[in-house]
C-alpha positions in Angstrom: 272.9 58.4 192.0 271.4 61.9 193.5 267.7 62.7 193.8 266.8 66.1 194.6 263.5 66.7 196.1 262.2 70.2 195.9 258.6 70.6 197.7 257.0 74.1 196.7 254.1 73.6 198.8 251.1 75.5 198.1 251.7 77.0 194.4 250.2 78.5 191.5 250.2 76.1 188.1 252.1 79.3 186.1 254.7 79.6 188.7 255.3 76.2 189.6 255.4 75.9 185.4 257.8 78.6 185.2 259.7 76.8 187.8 259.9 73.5 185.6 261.4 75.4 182.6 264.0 76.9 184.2 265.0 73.0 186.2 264.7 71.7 182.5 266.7 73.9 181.1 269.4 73.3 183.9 269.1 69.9 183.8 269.3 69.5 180.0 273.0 71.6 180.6 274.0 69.2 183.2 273.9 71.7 186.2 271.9 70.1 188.5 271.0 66.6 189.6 267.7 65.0 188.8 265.1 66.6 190.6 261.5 65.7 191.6 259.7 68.9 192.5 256.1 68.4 194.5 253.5 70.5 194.8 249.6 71.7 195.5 248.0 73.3 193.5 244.8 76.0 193.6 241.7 74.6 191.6 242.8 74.7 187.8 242.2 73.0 184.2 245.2 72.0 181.9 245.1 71.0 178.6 247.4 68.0 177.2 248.5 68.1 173.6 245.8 66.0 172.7 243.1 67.7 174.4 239.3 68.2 173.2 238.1 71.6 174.2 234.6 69.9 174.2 235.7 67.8 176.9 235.8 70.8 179.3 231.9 70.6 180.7 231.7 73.7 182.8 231.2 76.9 181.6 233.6 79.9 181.2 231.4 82.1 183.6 231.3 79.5 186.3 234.9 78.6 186.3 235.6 82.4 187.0 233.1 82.2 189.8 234.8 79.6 191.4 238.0 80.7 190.8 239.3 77.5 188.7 242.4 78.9 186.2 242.6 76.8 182.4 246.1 76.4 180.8 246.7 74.8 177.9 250.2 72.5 177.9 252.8 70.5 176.4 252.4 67.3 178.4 250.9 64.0 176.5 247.1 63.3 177.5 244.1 65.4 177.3 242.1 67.6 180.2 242.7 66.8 183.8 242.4 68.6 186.9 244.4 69.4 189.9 243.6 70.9 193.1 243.7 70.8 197.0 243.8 67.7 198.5 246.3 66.7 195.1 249.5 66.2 195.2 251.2 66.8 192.5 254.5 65.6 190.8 257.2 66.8 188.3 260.1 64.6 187.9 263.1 67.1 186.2 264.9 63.7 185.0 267.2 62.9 182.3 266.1 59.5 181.2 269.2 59.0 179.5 271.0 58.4 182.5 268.9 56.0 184.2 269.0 54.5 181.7 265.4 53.9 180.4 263.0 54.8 177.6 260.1 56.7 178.2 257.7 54.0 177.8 259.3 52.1 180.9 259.8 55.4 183.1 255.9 55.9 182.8 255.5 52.0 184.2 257.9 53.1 186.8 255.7 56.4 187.3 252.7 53.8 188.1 254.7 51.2 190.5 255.1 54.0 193.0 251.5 54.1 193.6 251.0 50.8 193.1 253.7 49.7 195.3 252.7 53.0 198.2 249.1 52.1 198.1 249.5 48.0 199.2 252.1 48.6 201.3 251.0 51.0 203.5 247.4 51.3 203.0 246.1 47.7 201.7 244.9 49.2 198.6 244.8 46.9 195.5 245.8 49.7 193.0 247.1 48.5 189.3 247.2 49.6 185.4 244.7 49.5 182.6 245.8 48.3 179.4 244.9 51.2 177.4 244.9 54.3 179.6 247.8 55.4 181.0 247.6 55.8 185.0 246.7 54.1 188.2 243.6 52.5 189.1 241.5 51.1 191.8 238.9 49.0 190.0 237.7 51.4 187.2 238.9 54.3 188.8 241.6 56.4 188.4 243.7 57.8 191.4 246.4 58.9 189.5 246.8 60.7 186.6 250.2 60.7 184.5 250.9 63.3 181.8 254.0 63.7 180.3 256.8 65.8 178.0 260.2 64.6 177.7 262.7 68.2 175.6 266.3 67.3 174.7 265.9 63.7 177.2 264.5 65.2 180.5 261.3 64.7 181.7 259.0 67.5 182.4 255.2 67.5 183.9 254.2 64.0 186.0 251.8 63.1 187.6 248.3 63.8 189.8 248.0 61.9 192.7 244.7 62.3 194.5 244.5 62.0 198.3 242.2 64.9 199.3 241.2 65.9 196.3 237.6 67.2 195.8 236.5 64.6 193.3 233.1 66.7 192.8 235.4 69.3 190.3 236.0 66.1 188.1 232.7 66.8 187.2 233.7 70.1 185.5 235.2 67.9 182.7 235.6 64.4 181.0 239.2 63.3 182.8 241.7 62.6 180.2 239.1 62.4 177.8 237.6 58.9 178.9 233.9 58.9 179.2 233.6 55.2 180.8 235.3 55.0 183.8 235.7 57.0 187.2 237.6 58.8 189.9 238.6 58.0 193.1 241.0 59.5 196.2 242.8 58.2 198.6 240.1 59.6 201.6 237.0 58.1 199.6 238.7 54.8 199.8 239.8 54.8 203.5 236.7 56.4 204.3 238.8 59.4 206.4 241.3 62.4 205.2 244.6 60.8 204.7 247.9 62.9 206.1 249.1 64.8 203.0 252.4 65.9 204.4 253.1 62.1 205.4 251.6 60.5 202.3 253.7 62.8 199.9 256.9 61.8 202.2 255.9 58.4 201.2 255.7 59.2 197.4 259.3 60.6 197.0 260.4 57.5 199.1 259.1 54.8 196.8 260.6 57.2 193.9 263.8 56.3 195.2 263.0 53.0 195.2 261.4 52.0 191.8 263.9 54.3 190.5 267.3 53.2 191.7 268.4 56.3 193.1 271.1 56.3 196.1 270.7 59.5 198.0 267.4 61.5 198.2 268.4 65.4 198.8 265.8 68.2 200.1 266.6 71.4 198.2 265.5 74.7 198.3 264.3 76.7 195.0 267.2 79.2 195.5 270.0 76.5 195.8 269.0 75.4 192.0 268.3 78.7 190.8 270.2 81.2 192.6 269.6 84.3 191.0 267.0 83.0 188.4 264.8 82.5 191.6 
């Protein structure tokens, strides 16, 4: 079983969005192979389908001062943030063929951090019994959000290495008011690699999810013209 990995790099949420819909559609028609696509994003603010706008703290006028886009979405959860220093993830996966349900991809979605951040960096990472996500004590280092159309999997999940944790400030993250943020550079007390850290991710992907072959692809090879 075939993994494609398709890193856009630095990327705008509506383009990298854009991006996803058109992989989803493909996927859903059985033209490509599952795909994970991974990204970093500029500072923006995106609503789940169960969002709160009241859980959105700063102000219109200063998130246009600082340049921090909102888009509202059709992934699960309510307000989160991404941003430099993230890396984020967007498995393009019909569950169907794995096979699994949805509940048990999303545990699956969690053992790759749990599993990357004791292996390799001695981090005691785990779940919480009622918020979906990973968590160091009783804070979150990654985020999960998901919308599954016609079987495949779209959105994914936050994973904060760099990340400025201040702009979790700009809102209540996920909608929970009693517990806390954390990065992978406020825990080892230094910036972490990105480039090798996100290498690391799509490995234990292939792990936890059984795949065979992990294949770096380029936008155009799975879009051709539709690039």
């Amino acid at each position: 079983m075939k993994l494609n990995l398709l890193d856009l790099g630095k990327c705008q949420y509506d383009r990298a969005l854009e991006v996803q819909y058109k992989l989803l559609e493909k996927r859903q028609k059985g033209e490509i192979d599952d795909t994970l696509i991974l990204v970093e994003h500029p500072s923006v603010i995106t609503l789940g389908r169960r969002a709160e706008e009241a859980n959105i703290i700063i102000s219109k006028e200063l998130m246009d001062k600082e340049g921090i886009q909102l888009y509202e979405t059709n992934r699960g959860g309510d307000v989160t943030y991404h941003g430099p220093g993230q890396l984020v993830g967007y498995p393009i996966v019909d569950i169907k063929n794995l096979p699994i349900t949805i509940r048990n991809f999303v545990r699956g979605l969690e053992e790759v951090f749990i599993r990357l951040l004791k292996d390799g960096y001695q981090i005691e990472a785990g779940r919480d019994e009622e918020h979906t996500g990973v968590w160091v004590g009783n804070n979150k280092i990654t985020a999960i959000g998901l919308a599954v159309k016609r079987g495949v999997t779209m959105h994914g999940f936050a994973f904060n290495i760099n990340t400025i944790l201040q702009h979790f400030n700009y809102i209540v993250p996920c909608g929970i008011t009693n517990k806390g943020v954390t990065s992978m550079e406020k825990l080892m007390g230094r910036p972490i690699d990105f480039d090798i850290t996100a290498h690391e991710v799509s490995s234990y992907f292939l792990e936890v999810f059984g795949y065979d072959d992990l294949v770096r692809v380029q936008l155009d090879s799975l879009l051709g013209r539709d690039v």
